[in-house]
N, C-alpha and C positions, 0 to 999 in steps of 0.2 A: 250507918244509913248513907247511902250514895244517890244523887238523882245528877242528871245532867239535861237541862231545855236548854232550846235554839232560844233566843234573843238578844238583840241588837246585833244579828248578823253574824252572830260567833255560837259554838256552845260555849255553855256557860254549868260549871261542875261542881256542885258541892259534897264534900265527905264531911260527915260527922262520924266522931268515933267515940263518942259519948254511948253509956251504956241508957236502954229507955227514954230515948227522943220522943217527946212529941211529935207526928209528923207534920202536924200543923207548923211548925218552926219553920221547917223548911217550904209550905205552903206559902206562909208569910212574906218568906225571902226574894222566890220568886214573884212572886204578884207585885213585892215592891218594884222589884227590876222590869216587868212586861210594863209598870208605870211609866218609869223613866225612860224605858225605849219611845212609848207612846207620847211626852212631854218634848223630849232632847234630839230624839229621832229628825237627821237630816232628807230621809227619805223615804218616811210618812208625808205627804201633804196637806195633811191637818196637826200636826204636831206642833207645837209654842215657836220653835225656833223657825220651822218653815215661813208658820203665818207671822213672823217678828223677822225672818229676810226678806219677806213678800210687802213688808211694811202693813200686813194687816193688826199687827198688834206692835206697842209701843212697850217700851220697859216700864211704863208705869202700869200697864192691864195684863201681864206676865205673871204665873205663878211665883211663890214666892223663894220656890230652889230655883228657878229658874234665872234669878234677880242674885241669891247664894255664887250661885256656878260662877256668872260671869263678871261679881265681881271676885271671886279668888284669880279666875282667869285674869283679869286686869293685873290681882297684884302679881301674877307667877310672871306675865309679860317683862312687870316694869325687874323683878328679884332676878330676870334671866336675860337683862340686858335685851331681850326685844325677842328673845331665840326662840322662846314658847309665845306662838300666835295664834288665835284660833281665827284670825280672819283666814279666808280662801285664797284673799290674792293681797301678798304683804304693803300695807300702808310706812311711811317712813315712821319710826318707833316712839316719836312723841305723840302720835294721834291716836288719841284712847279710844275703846270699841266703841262707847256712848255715840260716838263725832263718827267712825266706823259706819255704823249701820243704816246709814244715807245712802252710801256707796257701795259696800261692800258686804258679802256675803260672811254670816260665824258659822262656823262649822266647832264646837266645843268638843267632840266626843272623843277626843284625846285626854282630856280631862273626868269627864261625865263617868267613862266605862270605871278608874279606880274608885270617883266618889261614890259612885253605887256600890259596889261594892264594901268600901268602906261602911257603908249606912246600915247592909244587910246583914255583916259582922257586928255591928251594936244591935241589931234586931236578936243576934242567936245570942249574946251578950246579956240581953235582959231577959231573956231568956234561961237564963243561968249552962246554956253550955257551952262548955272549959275547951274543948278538942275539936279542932275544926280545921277543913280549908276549903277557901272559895276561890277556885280558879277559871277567869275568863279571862279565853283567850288566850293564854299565856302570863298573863297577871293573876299576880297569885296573893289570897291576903290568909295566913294560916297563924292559930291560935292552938296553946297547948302541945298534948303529945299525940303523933301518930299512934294512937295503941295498935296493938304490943308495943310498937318500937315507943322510945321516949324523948326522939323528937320530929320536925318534918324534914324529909331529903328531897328539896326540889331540884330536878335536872336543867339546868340551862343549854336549851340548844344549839349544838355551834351553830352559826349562819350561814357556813358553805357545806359542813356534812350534814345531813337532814339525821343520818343514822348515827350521831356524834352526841354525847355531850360535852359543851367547852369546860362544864364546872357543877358543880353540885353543893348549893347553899342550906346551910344545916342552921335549924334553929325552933326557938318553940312560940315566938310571937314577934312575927314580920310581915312587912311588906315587900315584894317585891316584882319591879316592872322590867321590861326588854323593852327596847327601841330597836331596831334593823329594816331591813331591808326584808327579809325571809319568805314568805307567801308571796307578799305585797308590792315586791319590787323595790324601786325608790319613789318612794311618797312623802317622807318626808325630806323638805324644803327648807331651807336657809333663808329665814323670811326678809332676810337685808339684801340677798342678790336674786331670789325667786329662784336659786337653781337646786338641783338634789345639792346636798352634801356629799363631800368627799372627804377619803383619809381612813373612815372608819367603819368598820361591818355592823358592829351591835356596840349597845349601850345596855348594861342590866345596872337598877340603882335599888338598892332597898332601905328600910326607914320605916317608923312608926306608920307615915301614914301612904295609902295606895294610890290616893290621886297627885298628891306631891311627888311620889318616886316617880309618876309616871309623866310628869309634867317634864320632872328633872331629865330623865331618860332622853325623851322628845328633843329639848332643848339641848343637852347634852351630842348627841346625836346629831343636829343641824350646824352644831360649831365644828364639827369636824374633828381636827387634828389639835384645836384648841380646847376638846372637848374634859380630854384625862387632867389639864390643870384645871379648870373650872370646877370640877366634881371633886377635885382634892381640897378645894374652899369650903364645902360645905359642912354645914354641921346637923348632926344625928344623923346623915345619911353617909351611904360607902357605896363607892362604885366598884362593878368591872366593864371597862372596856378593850372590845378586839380591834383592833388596828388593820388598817386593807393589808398588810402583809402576815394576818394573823399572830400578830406576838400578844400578847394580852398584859393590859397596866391594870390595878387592882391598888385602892387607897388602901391604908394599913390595914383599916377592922373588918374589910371584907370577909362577910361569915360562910368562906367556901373550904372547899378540898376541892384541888385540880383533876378534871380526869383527862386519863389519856388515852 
């Protein structure tokens, strides 16, 4: 069973290869995600976080994922040395979002896109099915075996060839996020000098969980050149990063095969 909906501005793709789905499961999945678009969404004008930078809502009259989100945000700020920020315009890195949101606008959905996901994966979860992948955007959260095959082959796209893949991450229960440049240009930002980041094209991190890889990604990604030892600190998670001369560093358990 395949479906693919627009929301939160990307498609958004699920395959199950579970034999006898309910469809309902996948009903479920999406309708949780149209939620959280309509909750998290910086570009609805009624959405939590608008009416909470508009100062019409306070963190104490805030949904209660809403209140979840930002503080994981808080702790992934303080875990990545300042580098994951969801304010819009960087505050110096002792000033928590709480103090933030007087002045400054949160934009979260660098975080928000893997936790929903992650949420809609424990929906198919209790669901009881085994074989799955949910990928927005590019972030990808896959469970079990691709049937037939026996396990998932997700392509990583180089960042300069569109028609490329840098890599191909083989496995049967991951998470895995891209950071780059790609569609999007440079948007992400080096929240200690406000400027793009330099040194590196893409960031791919995978790990249990999809809004942590994609935190890490992010973060990763805005340190630049200092990014490949950062990511070699971590634990349960493994990186690959490209380098702006395209050579590529990969921590040990990275779970790929290189293509060329």
């Amino acid at each position: 069973m395949n479906r693919v909906e627009h929301i939160m501005g990307m498609p958004i793709g699920i395959d199950v290869r579970d034999a006898d789905v309910d469809p309902g499961a996948l009903d479920r999945a999406f309708e949780w995600l149209r939620l959280v678009d309509a909750i998290f969404s910086t570009y609805k004008a009624d959405s939590e976080i608008s009416r909470l930078n508009r100062g019409e809502m306070t963190l104490d009259t805030v949904h209660s994922d809403v209140l979840e989100v930002l503080e994981r945000c808080e702790e992934l700020r303080e875990e990545t040395g300042g580098y994951f920020d969801i304010r819009a315009s960087a505050l110096p890195p002792e000033v928590p979002i709480s103090s933030a949101l007087s002045t400054e606008s949160i934009d979260p959905s660098g975080f928000v896109k893997g936790w929903s996901i992650d949420r809609a994966a424990k929906i198919f979860d209790a669901e009881g099915i085994r074989n799955y992948s949910i990928n927005a955007g590019g972030d990808i959260r896959v469970r079990g075996r691709a049937i037939p095959e026996s396990c998932w082959r997700i392509g990583i796209q180089h960042p300069l060839q569109h028609g490329r893949v840098a890599a191909v991450v083989v496995s049967n229960d991951l998470a895995i996020a891209t950071s780059g440049t790609y569609a999007r240009g440079e948007h992400i930002i080096d929240p200690h000098t406000g400027r793009p980041a330099g040194g590196i094209l893409s960031v791919t991190i995978v790990g249990p969980d999809l809004a942590t890889a994609d935190a890490y990604a992010t973060a990763a990604y805005a340190m630049g050149e200092a990014g490949p030892a950062w990511t070699a600190s971590l634990t349960k998670y493994e990186a690959m990063t490209i380098l702006a001369d395209e050579a590529v560093l990969s921590t040990q358990a990275f779970p790929s095969a290189r293509e060329e």
